[in-house]
Predicted model as a PDB file, atoms N, CA, C, CB and O in Angstrom, pLDDT in the B-factor column:
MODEL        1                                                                  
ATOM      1  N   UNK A   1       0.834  -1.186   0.000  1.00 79.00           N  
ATOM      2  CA  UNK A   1       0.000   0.000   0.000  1.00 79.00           C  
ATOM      3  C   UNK A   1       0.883   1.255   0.000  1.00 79.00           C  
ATOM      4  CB  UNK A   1      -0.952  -0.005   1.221  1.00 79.00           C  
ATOM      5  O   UNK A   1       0.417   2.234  -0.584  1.00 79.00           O  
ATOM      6  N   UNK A   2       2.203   1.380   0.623  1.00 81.00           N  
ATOM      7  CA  UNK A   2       2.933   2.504   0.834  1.00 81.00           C  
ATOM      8  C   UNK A   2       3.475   2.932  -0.543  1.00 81.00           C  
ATOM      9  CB  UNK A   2       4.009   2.258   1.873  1.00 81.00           C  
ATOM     10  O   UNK A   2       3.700   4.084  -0.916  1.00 81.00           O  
ATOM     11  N   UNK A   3       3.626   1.894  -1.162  1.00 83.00           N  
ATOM     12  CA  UNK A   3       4.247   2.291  -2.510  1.00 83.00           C  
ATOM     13  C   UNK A   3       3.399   2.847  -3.233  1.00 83.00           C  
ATOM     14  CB  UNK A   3       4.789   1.288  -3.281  1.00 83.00           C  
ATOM     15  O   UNK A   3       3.860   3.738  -3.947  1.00 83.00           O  
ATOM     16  N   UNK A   4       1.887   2.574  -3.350  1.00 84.00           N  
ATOM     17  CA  UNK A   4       1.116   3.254  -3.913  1.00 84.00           C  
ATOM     18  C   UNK A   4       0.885   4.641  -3.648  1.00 84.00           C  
ATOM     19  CB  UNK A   4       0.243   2.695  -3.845  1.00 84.00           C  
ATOM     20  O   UNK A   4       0.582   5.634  -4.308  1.00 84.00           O  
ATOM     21  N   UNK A   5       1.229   4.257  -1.985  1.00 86.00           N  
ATOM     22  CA  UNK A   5       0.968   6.524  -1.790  1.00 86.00           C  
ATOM     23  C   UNK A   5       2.379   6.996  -2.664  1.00 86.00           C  
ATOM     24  CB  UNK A   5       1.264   7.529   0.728  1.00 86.00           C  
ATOM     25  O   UNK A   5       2.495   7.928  -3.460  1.00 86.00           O  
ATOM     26  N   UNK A   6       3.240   6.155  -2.280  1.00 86.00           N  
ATOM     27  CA  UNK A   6       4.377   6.969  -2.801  1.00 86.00           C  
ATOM     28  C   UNK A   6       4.535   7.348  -4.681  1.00 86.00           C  
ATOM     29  CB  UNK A   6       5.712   6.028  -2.258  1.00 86.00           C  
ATOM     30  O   UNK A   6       5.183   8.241  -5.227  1.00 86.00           O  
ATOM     31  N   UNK A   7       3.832   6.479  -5.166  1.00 85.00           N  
ATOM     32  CA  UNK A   7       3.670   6.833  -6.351  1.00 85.00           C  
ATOM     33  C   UNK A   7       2.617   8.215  -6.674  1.00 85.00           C  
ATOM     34  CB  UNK A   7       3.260   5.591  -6.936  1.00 85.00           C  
ATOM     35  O   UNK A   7       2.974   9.198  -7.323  1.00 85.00           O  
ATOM     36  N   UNK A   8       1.805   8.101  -6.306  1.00 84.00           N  
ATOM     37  CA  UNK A   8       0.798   8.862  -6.082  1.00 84.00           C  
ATOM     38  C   UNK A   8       1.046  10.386  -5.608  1.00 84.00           C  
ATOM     39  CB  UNK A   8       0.080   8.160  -5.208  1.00 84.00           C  
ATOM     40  O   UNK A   8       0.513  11.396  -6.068  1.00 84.00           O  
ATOM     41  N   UNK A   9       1.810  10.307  -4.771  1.00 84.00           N  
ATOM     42  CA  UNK A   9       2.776  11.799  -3.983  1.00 84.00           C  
ATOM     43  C   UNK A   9       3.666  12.080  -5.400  1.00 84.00           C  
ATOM     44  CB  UNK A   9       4.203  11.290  -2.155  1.00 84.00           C  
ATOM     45  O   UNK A   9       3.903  13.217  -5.806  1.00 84.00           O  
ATOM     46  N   UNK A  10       4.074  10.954  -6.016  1.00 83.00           N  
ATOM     47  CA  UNK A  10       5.188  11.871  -7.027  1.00 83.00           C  
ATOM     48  C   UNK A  10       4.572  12.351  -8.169  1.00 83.00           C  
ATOM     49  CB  UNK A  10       6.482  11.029  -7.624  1.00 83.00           C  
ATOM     50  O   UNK A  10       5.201  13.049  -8.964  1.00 83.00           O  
ATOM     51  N   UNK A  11       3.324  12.032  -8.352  1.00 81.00           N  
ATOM     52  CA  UNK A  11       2.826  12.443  -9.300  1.00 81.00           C  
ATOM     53  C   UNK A  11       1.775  14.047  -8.819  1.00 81.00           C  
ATOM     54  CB  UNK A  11       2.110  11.089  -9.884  1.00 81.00           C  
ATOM     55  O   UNK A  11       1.156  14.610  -9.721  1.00 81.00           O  
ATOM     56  N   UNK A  12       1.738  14.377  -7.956  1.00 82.00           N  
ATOM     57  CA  UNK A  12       1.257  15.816  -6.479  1.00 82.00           C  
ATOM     58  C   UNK A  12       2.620  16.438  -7.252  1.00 82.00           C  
ATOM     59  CB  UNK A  12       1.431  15.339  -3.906  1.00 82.00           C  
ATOM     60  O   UNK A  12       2.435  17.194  -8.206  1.00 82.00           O  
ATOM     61  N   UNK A  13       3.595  16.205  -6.949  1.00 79.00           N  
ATOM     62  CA  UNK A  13       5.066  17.055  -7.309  1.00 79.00           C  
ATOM     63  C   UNK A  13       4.674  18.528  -6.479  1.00 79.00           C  
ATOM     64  CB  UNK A  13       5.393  17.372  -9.420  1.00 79.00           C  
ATOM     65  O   UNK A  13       3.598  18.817  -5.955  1.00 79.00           O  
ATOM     66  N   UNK A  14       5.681  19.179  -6.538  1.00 83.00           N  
ATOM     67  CA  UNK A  14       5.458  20.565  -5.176  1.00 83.00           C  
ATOM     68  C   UNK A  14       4.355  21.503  -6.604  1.00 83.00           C  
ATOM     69  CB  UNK A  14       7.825  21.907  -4.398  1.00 83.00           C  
ATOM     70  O   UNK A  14       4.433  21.610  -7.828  1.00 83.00           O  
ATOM     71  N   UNK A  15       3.220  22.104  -5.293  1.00 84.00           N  
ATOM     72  CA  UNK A  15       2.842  23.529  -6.353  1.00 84.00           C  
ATOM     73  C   UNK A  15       3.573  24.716  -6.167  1.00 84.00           C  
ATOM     74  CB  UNK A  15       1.345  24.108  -6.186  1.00 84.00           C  
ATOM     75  O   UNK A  15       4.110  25.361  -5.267  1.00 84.00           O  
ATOM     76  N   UNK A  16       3.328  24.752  -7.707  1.00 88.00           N  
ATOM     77  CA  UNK A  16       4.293  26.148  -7.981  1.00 88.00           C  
ATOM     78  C   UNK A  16       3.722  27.325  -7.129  1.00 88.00           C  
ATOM     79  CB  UNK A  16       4.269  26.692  -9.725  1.00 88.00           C  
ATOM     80  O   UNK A  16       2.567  27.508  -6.743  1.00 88.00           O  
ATOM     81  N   UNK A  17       4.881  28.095  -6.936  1.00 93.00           N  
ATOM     82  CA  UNK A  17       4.564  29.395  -5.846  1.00 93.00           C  
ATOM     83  C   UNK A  17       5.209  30.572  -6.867  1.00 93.00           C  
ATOM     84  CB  UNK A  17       5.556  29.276  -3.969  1.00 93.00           C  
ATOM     85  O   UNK A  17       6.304  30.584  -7.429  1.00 93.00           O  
ATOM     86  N   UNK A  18       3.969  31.685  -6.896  1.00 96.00           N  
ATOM     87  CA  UNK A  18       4.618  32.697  -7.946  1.00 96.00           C  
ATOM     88  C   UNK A  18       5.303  33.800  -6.333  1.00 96.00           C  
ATOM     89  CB  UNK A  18       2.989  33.706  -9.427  1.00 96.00           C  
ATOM     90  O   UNK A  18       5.055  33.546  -5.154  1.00 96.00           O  
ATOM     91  N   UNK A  19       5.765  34.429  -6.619  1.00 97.00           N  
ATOM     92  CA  UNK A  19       6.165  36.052  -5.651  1.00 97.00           C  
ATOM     93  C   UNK A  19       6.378  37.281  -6.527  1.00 97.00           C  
ATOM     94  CB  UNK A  19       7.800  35.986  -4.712  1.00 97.00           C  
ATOM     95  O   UNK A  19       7.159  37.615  -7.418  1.00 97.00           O  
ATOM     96  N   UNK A  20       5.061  37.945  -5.709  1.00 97.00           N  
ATOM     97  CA  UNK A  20       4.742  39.245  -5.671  1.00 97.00           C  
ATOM     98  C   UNK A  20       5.129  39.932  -4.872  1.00 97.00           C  
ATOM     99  CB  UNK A  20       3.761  39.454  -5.660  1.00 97.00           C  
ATOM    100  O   UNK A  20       5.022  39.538  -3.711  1.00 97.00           O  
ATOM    101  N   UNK A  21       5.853  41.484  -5.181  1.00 97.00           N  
ATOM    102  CA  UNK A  21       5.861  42.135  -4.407  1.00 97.00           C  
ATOM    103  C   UNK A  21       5.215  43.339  -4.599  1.00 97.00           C  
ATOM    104  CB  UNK A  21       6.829  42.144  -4.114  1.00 97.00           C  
ATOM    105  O   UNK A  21       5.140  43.761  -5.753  1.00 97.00           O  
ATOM    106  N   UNK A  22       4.677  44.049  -3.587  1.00 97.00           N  
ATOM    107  CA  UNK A  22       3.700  45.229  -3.882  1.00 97.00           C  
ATOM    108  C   UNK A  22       3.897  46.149  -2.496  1.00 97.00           C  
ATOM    109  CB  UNK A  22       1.926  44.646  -4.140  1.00 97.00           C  
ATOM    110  O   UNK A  22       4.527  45.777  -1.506  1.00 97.00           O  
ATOM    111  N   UNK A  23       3.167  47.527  -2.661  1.00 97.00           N  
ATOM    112  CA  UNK A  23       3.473  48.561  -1.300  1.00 97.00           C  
ATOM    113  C   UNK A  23       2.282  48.434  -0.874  1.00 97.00           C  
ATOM    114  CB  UNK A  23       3.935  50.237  -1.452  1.00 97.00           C  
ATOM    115  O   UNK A  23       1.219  48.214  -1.454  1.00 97.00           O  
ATOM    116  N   UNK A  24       2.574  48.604   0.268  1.00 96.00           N  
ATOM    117  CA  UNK A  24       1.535  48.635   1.468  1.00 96.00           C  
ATOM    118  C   UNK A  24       1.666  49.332   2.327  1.00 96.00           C  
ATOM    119  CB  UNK A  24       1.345  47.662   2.109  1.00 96.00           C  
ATOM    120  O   UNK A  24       2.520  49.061   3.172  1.00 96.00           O  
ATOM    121  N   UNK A  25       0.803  50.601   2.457  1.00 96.00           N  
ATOM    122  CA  UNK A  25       0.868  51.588   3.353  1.00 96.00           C  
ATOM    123  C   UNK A  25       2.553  52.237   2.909  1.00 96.00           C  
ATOM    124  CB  UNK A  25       0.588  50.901   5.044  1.00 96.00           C  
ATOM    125  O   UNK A  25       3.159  52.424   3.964  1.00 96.00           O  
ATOM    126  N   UNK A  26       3.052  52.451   2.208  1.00 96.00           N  
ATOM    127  CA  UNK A  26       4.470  52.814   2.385  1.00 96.00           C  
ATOM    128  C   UNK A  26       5.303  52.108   2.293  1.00 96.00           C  
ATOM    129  CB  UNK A  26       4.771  53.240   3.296  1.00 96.00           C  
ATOM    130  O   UNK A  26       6.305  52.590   1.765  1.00 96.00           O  
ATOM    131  N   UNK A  27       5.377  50.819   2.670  1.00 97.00           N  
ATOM    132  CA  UNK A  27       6.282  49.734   3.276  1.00 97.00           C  
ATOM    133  C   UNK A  27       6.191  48.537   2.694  1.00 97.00           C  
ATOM    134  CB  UNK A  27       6.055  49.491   4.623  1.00 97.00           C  
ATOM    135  O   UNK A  27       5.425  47.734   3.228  1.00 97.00           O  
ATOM    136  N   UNK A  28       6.934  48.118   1.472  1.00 97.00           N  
ATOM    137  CA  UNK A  28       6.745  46.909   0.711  1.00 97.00           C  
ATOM    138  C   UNK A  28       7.128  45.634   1.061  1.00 97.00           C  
ATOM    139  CB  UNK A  28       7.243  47.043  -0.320  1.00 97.00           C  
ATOM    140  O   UNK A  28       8.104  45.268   1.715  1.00 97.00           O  
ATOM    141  N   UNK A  29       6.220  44.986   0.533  1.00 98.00           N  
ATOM    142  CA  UNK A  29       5.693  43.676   1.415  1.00 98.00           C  
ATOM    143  C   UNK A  29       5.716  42.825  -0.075  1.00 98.00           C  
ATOM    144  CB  UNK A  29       3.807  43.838   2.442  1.00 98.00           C  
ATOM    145  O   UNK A  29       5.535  43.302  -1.195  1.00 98.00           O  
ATOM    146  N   UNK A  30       6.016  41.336   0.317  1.00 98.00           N  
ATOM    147  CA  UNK A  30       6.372  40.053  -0.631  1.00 98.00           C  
ATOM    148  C   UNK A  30       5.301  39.010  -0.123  1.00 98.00           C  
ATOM    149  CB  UNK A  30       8.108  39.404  -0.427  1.00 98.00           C  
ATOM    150  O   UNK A  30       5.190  38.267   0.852  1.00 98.00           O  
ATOM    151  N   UNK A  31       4.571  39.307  -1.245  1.00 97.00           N  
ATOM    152  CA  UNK A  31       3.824  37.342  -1.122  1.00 97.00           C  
ATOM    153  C   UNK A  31       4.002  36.686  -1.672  1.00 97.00           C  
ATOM    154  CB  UNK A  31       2.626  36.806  -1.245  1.00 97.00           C  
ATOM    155  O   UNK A  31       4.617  36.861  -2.724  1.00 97.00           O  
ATOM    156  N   UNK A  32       3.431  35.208  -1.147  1.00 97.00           N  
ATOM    157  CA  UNK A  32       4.462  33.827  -1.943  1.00 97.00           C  
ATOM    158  C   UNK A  32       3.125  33.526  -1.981  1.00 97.00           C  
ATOM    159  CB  UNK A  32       5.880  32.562  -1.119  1.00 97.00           C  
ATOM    160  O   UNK A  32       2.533  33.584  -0.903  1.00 97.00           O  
ATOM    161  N   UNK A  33       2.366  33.151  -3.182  1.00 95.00           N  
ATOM    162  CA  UNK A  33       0.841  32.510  -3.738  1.00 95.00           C  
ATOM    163  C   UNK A  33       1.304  31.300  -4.214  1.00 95.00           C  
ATOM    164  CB  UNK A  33      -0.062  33.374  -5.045  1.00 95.00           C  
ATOM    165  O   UNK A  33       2.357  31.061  -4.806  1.00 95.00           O  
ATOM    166  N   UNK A  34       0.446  30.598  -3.907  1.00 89.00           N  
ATOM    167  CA  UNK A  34       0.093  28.871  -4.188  1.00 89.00           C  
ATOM    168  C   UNK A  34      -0.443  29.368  -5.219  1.00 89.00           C  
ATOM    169  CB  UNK A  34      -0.937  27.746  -3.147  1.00 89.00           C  
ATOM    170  O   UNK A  34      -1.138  30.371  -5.380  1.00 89.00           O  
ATOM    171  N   UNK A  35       0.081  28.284  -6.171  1.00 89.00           N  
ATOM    172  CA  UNK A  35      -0.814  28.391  -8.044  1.00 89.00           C  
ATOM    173  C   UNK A  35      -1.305  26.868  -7.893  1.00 89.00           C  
ATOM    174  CB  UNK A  35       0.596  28.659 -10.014  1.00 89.00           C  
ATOM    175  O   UNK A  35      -0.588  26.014  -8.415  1.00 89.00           O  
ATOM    176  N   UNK A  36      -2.698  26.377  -7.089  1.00 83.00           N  
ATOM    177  CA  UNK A  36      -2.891  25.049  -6.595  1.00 83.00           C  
ATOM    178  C   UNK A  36      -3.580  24.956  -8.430  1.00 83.00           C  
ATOM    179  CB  UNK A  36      -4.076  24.749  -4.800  1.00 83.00           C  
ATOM    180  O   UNK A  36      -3.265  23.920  -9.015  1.00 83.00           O  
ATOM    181  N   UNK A  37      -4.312  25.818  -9.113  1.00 83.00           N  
ATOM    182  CA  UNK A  37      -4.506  25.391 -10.238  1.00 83.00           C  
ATOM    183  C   UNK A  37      -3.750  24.787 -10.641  1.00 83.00           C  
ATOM    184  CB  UNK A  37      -4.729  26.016 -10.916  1.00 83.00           C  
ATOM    185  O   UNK A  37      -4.525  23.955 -11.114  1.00 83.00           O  
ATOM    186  N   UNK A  38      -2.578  24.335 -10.970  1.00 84.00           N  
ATOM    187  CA  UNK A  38      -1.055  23.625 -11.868  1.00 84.00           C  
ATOM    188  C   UNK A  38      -1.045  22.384 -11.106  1.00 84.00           C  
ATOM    189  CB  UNK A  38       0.769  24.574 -11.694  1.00 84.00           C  
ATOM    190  O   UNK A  38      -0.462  21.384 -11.526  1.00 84.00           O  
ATOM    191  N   UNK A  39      -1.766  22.420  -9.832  1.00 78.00           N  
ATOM    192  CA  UNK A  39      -1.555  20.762  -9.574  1.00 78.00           C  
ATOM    193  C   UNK A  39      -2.081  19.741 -10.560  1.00 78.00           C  
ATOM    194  CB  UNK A  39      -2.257  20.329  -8.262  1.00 78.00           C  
ATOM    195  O   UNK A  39      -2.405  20.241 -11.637  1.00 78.00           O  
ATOM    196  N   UNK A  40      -2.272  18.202 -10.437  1.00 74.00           N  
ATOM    197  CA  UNK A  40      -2.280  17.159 -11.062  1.00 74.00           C  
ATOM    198  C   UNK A  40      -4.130  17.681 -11.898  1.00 74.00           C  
ATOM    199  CB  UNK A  40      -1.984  15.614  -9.838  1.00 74.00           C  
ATOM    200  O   UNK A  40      -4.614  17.632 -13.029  1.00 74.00           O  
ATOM    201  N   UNK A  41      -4.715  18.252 -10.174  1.00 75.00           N  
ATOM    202  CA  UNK A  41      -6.075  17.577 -10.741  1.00 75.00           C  
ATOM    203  C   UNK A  41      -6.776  19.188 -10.966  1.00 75.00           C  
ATOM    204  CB  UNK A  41      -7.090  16.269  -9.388  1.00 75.00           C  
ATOM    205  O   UNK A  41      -7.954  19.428 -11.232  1.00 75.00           O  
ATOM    206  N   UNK A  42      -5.583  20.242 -10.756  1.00 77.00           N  
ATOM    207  CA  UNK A  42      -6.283  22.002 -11.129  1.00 77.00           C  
ATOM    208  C   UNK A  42      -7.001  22.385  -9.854  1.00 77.00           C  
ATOM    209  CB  UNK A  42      -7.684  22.117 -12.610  1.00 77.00           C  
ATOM    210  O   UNK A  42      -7.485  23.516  -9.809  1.00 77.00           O  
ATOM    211  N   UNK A  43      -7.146  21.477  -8.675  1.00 76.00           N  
ATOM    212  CA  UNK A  43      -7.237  21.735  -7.447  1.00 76.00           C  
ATOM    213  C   UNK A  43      -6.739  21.479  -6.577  1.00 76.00           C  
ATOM    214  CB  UNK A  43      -7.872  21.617  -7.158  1.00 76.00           C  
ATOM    215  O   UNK A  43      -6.280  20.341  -6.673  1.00 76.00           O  
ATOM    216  N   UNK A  44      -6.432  22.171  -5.193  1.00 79.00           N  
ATOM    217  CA  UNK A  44      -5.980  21.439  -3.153  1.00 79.00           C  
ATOM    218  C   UNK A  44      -6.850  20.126  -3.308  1.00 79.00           C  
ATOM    219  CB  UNK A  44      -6.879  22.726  -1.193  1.00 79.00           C  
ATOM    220  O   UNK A  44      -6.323  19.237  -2.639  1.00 79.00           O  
ATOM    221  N   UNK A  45      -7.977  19.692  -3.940  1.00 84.00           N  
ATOM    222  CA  UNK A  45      -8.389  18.560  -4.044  1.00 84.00           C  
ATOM    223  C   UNK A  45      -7.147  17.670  -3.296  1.00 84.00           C  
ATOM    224  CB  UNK A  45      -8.747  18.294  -5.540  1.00 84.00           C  
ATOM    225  O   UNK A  45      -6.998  17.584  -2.077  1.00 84.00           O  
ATOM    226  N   UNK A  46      -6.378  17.092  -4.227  1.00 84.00           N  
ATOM    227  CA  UNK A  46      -6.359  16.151  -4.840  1.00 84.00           C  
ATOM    228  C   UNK A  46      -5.018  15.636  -3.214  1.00 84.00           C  
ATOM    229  CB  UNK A  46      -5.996  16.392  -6.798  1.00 84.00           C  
ATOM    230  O   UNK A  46      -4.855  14.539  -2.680  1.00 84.00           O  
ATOM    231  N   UNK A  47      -4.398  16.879  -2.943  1.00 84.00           N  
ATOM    232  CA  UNK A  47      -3.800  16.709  -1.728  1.00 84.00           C  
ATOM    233  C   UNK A  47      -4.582  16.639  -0.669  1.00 84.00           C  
ATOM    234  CB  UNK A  47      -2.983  17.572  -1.509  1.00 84.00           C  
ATOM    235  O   UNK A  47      -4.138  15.915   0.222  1.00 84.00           O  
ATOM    236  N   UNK A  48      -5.490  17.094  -0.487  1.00 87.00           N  
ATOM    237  CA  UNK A  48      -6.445  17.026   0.478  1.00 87.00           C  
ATOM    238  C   UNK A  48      -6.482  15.428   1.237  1.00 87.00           C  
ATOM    239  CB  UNK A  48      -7.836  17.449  -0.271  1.00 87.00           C  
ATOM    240  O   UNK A  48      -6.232  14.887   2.314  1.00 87.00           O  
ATOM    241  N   UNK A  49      -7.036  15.080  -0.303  1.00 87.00           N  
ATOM    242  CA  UNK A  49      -7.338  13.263  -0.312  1.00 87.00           C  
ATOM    243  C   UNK A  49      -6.200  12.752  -0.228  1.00 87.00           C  
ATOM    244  CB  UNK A  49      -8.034  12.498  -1.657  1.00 87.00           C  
ATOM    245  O   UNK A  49      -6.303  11.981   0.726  1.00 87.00           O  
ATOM    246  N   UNK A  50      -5.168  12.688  -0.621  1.00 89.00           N  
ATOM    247  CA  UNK A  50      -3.577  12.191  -0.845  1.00 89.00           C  
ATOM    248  C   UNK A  50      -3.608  12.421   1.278  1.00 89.00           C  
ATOM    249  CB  UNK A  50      -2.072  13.750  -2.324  1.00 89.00           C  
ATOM    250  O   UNK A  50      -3.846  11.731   2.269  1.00 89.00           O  
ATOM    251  N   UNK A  51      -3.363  13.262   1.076  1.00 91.00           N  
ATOM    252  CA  UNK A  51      -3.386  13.182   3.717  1.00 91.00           C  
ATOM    253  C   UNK A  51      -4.184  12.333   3.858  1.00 91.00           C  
ATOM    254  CB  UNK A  51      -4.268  14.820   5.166  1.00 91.00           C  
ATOM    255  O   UNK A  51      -3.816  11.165   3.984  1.00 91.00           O  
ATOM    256  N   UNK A  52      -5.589  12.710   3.877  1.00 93.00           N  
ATOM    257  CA  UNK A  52      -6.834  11.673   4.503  1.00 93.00           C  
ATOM    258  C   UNK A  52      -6.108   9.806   4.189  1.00 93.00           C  
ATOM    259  CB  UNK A  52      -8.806  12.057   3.235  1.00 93.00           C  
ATOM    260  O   UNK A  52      -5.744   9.024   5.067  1.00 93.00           O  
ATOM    261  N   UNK A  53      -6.106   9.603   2.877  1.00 92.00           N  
ATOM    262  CA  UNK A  53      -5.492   8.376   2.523  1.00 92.00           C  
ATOM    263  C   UNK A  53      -4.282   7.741   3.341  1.00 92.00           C  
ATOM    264  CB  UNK A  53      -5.081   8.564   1.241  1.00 92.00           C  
ATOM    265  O   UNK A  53      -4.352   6.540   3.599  1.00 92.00           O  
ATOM    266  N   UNK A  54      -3.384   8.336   3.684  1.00 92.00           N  
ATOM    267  CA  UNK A  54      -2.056   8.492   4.052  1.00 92.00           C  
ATOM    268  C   UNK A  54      -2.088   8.315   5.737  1.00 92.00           C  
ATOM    269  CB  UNK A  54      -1.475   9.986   3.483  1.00 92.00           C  
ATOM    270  O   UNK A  54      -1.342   7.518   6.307  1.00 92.00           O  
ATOM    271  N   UNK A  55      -2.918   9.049   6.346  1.00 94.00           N  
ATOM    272  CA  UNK A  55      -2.997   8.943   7.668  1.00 94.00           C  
ATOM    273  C   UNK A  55      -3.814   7.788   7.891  1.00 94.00           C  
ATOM    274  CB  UNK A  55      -3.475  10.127   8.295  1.00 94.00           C  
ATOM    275  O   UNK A  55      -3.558   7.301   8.992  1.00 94.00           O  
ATOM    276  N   UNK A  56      -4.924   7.009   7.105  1.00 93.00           N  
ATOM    277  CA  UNK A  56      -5.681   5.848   7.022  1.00 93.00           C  
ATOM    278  C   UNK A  56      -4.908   4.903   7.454  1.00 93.00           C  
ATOM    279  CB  UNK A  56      -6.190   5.547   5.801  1.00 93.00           C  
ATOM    280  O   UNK A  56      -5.065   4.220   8.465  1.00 93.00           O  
ATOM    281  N   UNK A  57      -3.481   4.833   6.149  1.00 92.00           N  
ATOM    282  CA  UNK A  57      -2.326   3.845   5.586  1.00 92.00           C  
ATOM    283  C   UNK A  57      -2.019   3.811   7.515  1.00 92.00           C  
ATOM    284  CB  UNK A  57      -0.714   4.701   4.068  1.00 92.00           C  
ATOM    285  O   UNK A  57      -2.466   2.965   8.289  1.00 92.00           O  
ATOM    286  N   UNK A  58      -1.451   4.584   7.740  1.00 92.00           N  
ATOM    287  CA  UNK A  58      -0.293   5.109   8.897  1.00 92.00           C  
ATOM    288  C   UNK A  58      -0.804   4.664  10.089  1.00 92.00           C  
ATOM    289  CB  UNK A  58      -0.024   6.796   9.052  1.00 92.00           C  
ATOM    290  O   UNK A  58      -0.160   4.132  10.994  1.00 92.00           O  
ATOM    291  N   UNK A  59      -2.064   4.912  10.065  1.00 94.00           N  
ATOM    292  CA  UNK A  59      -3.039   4.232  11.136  1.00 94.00           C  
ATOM    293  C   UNK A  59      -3.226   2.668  11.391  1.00 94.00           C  
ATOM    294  CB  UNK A  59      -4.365   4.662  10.791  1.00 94.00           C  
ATOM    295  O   UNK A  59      -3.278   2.054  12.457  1.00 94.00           O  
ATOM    296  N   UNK A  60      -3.295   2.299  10.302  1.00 91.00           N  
ATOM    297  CA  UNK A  60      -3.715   0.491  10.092  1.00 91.00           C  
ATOM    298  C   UNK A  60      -5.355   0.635   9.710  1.00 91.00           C  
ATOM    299  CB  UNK A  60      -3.487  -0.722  11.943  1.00 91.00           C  
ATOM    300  O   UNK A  60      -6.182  -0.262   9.876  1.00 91.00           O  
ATOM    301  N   UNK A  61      -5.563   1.663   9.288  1.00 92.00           N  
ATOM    302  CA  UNK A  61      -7.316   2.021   9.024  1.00 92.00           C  
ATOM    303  C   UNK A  61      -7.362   1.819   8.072  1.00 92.00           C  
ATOM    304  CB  UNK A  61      -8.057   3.298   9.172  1.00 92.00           C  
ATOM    305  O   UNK A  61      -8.581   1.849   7.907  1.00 92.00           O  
ATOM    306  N   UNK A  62      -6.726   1.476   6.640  1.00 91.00           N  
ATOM    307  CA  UNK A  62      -6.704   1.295   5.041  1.00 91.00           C  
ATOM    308  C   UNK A  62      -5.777  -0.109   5.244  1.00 91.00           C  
ATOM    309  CB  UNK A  62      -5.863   2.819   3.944  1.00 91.00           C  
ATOM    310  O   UNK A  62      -4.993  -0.455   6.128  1.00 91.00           O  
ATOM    311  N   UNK A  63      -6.272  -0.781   3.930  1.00 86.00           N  
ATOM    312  CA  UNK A  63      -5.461  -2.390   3.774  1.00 86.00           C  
ATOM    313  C   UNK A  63      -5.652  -2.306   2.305  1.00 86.00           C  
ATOM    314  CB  UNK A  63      -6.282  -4.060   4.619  1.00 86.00           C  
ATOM    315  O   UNK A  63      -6.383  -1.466   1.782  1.00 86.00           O  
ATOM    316  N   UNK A  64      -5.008  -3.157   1.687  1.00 86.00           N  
ATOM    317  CA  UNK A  64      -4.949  -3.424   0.473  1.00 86.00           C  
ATOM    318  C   UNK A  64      -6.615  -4.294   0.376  1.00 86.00           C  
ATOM    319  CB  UNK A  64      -3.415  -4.288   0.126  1.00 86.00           C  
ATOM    320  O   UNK A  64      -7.019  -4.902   1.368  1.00 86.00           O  
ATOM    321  N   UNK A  65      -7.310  -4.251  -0.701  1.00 88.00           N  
ATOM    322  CA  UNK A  65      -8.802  -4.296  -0.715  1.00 88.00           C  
ATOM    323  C   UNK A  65      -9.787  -3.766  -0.194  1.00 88.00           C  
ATOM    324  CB  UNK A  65      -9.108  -5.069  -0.516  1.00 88.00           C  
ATOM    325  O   UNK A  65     -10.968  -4.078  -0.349  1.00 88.00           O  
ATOM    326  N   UNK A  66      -9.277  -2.814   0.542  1.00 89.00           N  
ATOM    327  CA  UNK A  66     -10.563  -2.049   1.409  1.00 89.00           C  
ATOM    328  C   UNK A  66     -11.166  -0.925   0.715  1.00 89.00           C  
ATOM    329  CB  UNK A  66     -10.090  -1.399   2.851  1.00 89.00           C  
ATOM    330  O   UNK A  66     -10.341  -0.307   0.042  1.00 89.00           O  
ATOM    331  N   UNK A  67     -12.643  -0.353   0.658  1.00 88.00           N  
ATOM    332  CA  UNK A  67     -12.890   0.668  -0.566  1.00 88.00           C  
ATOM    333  C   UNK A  67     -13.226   1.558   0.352  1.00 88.00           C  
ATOM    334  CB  UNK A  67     -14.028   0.395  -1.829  1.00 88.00           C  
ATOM    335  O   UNK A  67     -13.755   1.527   1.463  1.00 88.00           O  
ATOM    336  N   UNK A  68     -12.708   2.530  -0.519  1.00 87.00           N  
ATOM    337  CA  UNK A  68     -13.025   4.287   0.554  1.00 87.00           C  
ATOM    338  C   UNK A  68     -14.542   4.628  -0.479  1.00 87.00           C  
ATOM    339  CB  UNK A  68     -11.113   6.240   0.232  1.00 87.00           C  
ATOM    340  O   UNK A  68     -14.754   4.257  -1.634  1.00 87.00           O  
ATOM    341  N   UNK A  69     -15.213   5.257   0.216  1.00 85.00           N  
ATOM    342  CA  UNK A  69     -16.084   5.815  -0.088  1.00 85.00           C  
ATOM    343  C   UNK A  69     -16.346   7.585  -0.312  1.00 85.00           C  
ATOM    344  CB  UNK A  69     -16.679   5.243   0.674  1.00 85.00           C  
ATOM    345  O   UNK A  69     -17.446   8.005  -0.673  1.00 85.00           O  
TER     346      UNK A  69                                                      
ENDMDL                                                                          
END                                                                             
């Protein structure tokens, strides 16, 4: 089962982070934005489910044949 998350995680790969910087009040400030669109599935979806799954595994709460709903 672990190998399957682990396949599964490499195909997640990191989301891209753009940085902006812009003024604020005077005093310029840098944000780092998640572009979660560019993930696998164009949403946090898909990691969302990738944890829930993962902590199942980690638990002994998921087995090989068991169906998530």
């Amino acid at each position: 089962m672990q190998h399957l998350l682990e396949r599964f995680e490499a195909l997640l790969g990191p989301t891209p982070v753009k940085t902006i910087e812009l003024d604020v009040l005077g005093r310029p400030r840098r944000l780092h934005l998640k572009l979660e669109g560019y993930n696998i599935t164009g949403s946090i979806k898909a990691r969302t489910a990738y944890g829930l799954v993962r902590g199942l595994v980690q638990d002994g709460r998921l087995w090989p044949g068991a169906e998530l709903l």
